[in-house]
N, C-alpha and C positions, 0 to 999 in steps of 0.2 A: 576328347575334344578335337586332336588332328584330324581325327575322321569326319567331323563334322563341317569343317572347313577346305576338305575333298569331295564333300555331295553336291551337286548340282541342285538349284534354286527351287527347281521344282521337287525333289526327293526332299530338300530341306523344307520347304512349305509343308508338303506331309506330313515329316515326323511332328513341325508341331503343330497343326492342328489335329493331328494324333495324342500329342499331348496335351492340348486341349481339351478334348474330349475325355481324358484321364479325370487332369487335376477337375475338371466339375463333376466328373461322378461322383469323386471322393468328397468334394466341398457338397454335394447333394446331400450325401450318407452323412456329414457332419452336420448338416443343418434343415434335417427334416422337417426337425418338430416347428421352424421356421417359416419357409418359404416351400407354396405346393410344386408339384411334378411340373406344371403346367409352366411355369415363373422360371426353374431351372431350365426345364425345355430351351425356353425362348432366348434367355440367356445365352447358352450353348451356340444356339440358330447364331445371334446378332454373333459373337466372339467369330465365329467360323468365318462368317461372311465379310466380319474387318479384315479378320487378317488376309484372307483372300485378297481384299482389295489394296490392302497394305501391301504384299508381297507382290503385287503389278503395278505398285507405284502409283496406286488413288489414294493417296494418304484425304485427301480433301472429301475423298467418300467414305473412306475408313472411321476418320475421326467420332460422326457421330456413333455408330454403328457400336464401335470400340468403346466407347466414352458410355455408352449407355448399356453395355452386356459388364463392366467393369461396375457401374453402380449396382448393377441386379447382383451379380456375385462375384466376388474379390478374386481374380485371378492374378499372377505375375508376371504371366507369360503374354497376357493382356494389357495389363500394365504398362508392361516395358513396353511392347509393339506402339500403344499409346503414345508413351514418353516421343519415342520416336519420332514417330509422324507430327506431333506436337511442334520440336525442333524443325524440323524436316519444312514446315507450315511459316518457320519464322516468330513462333512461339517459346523463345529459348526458357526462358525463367517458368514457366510453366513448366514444360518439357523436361525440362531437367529436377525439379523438382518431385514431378512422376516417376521418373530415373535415382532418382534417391530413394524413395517410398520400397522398389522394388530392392533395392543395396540392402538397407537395412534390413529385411526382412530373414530370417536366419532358414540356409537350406535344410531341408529334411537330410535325417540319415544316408536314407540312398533316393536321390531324386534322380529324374526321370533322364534323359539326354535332351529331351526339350525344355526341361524348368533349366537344367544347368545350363544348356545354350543361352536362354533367356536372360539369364546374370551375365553371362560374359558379355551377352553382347550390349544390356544396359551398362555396363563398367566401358566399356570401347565408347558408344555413342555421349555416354557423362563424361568423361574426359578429351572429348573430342568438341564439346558444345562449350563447358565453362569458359575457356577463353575468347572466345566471342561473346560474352556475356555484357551488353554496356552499361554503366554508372549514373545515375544520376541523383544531384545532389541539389538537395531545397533551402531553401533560407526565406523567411521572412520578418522585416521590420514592422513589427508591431508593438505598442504599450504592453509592458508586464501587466499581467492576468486578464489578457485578451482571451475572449473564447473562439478560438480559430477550428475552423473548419477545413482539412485541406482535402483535395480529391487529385488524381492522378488518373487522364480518361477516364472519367466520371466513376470511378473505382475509390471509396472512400482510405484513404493514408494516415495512420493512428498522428499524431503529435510526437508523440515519443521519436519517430524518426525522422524531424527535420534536424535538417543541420548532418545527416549521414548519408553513405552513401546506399542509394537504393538499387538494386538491378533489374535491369531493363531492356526490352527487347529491342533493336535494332529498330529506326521508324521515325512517327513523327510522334510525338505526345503535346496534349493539353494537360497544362499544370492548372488550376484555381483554388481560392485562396481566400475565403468569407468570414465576416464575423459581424456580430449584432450592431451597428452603429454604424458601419465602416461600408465606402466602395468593394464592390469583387475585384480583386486582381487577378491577372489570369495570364500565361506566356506560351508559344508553342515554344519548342525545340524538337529538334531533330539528331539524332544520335546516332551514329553506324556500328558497325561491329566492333564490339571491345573499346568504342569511345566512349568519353568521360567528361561530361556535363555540368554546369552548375547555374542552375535556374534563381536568382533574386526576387524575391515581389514585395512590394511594398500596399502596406494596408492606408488609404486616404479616406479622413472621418467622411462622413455622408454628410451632405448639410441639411437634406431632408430626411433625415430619419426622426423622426417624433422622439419628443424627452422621457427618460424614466418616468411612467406614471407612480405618482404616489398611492402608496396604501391603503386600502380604501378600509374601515370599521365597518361592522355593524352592530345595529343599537339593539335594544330590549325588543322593538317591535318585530324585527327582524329585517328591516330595510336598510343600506348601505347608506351609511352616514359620510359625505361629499367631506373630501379632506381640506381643511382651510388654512390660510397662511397663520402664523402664529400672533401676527400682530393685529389682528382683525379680530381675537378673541380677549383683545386688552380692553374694559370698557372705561370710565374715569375715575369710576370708582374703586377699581378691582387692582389688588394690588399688584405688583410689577410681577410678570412671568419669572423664573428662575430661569438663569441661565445654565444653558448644559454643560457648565464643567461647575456649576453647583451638586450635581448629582451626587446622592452619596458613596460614597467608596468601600471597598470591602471592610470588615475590621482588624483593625490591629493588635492581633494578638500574642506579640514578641514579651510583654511586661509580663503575660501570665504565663509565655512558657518558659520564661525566666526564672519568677518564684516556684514553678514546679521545679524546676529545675534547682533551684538554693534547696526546696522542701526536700527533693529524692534525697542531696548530699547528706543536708542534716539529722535525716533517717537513719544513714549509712552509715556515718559517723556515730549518730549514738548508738546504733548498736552494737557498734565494733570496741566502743569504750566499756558500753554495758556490758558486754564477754567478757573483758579484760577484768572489770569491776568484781564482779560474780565470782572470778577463780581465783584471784587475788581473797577476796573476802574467804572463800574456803579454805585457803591454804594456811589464811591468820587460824582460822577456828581450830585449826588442828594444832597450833602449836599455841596457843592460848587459853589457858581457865580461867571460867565464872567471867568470859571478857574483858581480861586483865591479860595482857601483853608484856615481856620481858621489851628491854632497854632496847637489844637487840635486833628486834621488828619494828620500833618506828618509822624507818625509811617504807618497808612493805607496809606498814596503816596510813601514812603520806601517798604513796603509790595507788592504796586503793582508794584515796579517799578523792586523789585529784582523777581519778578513771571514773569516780560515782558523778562526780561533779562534770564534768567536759560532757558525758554520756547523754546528763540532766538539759543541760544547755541544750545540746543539739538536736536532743528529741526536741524542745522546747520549740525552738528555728523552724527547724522541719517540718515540724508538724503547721506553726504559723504560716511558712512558705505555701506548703500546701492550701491550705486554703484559702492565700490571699488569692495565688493563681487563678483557683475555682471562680473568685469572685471577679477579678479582673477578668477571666473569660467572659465571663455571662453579663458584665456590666456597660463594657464599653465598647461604641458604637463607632463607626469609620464614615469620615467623610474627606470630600475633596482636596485637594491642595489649597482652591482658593478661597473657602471657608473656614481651613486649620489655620489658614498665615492670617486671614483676617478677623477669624473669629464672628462671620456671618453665619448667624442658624443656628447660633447656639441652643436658644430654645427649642427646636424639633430635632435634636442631633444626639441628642442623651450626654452622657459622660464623654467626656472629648479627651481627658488627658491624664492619665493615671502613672503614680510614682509608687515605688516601694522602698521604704525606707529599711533596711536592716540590720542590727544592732545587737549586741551580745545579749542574749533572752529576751530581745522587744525585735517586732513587727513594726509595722505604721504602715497605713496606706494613705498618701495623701491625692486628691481629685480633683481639679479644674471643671466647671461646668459652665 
């Protein structure tokens, strides 16, 4: 690389459009089945003749030249020459962004003395452009779940980065700032090298923007049925519209996953007694004839007799739990606040309020309707 920085401007323009002419043979050979002879060809032509003009200082000729043999096929050495002239133009954020694309790109084993000149001198000219890099920072007051539209010299700017700092090239910019209902707001500024900005706009409702049209149905015939106020379809006869926090509400299904819930226990339970039961009763049978027990096993026939009994019970429970659940699932129906507190509707509402009652071997479901 000392050597290369000992060549005079024109030896050094040679070697790389010497290289040039390398890296697109090789991108040729790698991309036949792609792009014909004729497409590479011309690619090669525009590359040669930017950097040409790039190395005399027409970056302002270069650019399309450059910019358009770089689309046809990917060089680096192109690239960077780009980046360059890009900054060079007063395009920093661009330019430097080009200048990165070439960074990242991992050199070959042994590249060439033009592709490696090529990186050093994108690392020089990117570290030489970043601090002159300017800021600018957006804000807009607008109502929560505004659909905001924002643009930066008519260049669309996602949402996600208002409120951050955006980089920007040295100048003058138009900021605007739209949304469904509202005035445009719009700001210039002007920002110079490595300056640091902060644009505010405010969104003011439109007075002529026409209201939410309402929903429009259509009928059987297949004509759009005109949406009409709701009080125009009361006639004297026709009983009082419901009001919309009449609607009914999801259902309440806490009471059944309750008794499923007493049902799993009492499952659980008896058959942890019914075990207990079972081997207790084996263990009588072995030390007892014809079902007659010495004095001395009493406490283990009390023992197995209160584990047959608890066992009995809680299947009993459990199994009732169970299926009260079931029933309460599938019976009761959920409505509003202001028809449970008032007890309006009962008649189209089904079962409104259901209890379970549970008691050493009894069930009870008791129902409000």
């Amino acid at each position: 690389m000392a050597l290369l920085r000992h060549r005079s401007p024109a030896w050094l323009g040679t070697l790389v459009l010497c290289g040039v002419g390398l890296q697109f043979s090789s991108i040729a050979n790698a991309r036949a089945d792609e792009d014909t002879a004729a497409e590479t060809a011309g690619a090669r032509a525009l590359a040669v003749d930017g950097l040409k003009l790039a190395w005399a200082g027409k970056c302002d000729q270069a650019i399309p030249k450059l910019d358009r043999a770089e689309k046809t096929h990917h060089s680096a050495i192109v690239l960077g020459r780009l980046g360059e002239c890009e900054v060079s133009e007063g395009r920093l954020v661009e330019g430097t962004e080009m200048l990165r694309r070439v960074l990242r790109e991992p050199l070959p084993a042994n590249p060439s003395a033009a592709l490696s000149n090529a990186y050093e001198r994108a690392q020089i000219a990117l570290d030489a452009a970043k601090p002159k890099i300017a800021g600018l920072t957006i804000s807009i007051s607008a109502p929560a779940g505004t659909e905001l539209h924002l643009t930066v010299d008519g260049q669309q700017v996602a949402n996600t980065l208002l409120d951050s700092e955006l980089p920007a090239d040295p100048g003058e910019h138009v900021v605007e700032a739209s949304a469904p209902g509202f005035l445009k707001a719009s700001a210039r500024v002007s920002v110079a090298l490595a300056d640091k900005q902060t644009v505010t706009l405010k969104l003011e409702v439109d007075p002529n923007a026409p209201p939410p049209s309402a929903p429009s149905s259509t009928d059987d015939t297949g004509q759009k049925a005109v949406a009409m106020p709701a009080a125009s379809l009361v006639t004297p006869h026709s009983p009082p519209l419901a009001r919309p926090d009449a609607v009914a509400a999801a259902p309440n299904h806490v009471a059944a996953y309750a008794s499923w819930g007493v049902g799993l226990v009492g499952v659980g339970v008896g058959t942890a007694f019914g075990v207990v039961a079972i081997k207790d009763k084996q263990d009588l049978n072995a030390g007892c004839a014809a079902d007659v027990c010495p004095a001395s096993s009493r406490n283990s026939v009390d023992t197995a007799k209160r584990s047959g009994n608890i066992s009995t019970i809680a299947f009993a429970v459990g199994g009732a739990g169970l299926v009260l659940g079931t029933v309460l699932y599938f019976t009761i129906d959920g409505v509003s606040g202001t028809h449970a507190a008032s007890g309006a509707g009962r008649g189209y509402a089904g079962l409104q309020h259901g209890r379970a009652l549970v008691g050493p071997g009894s069930v009870q479901l008791a129902a409000d309707f």
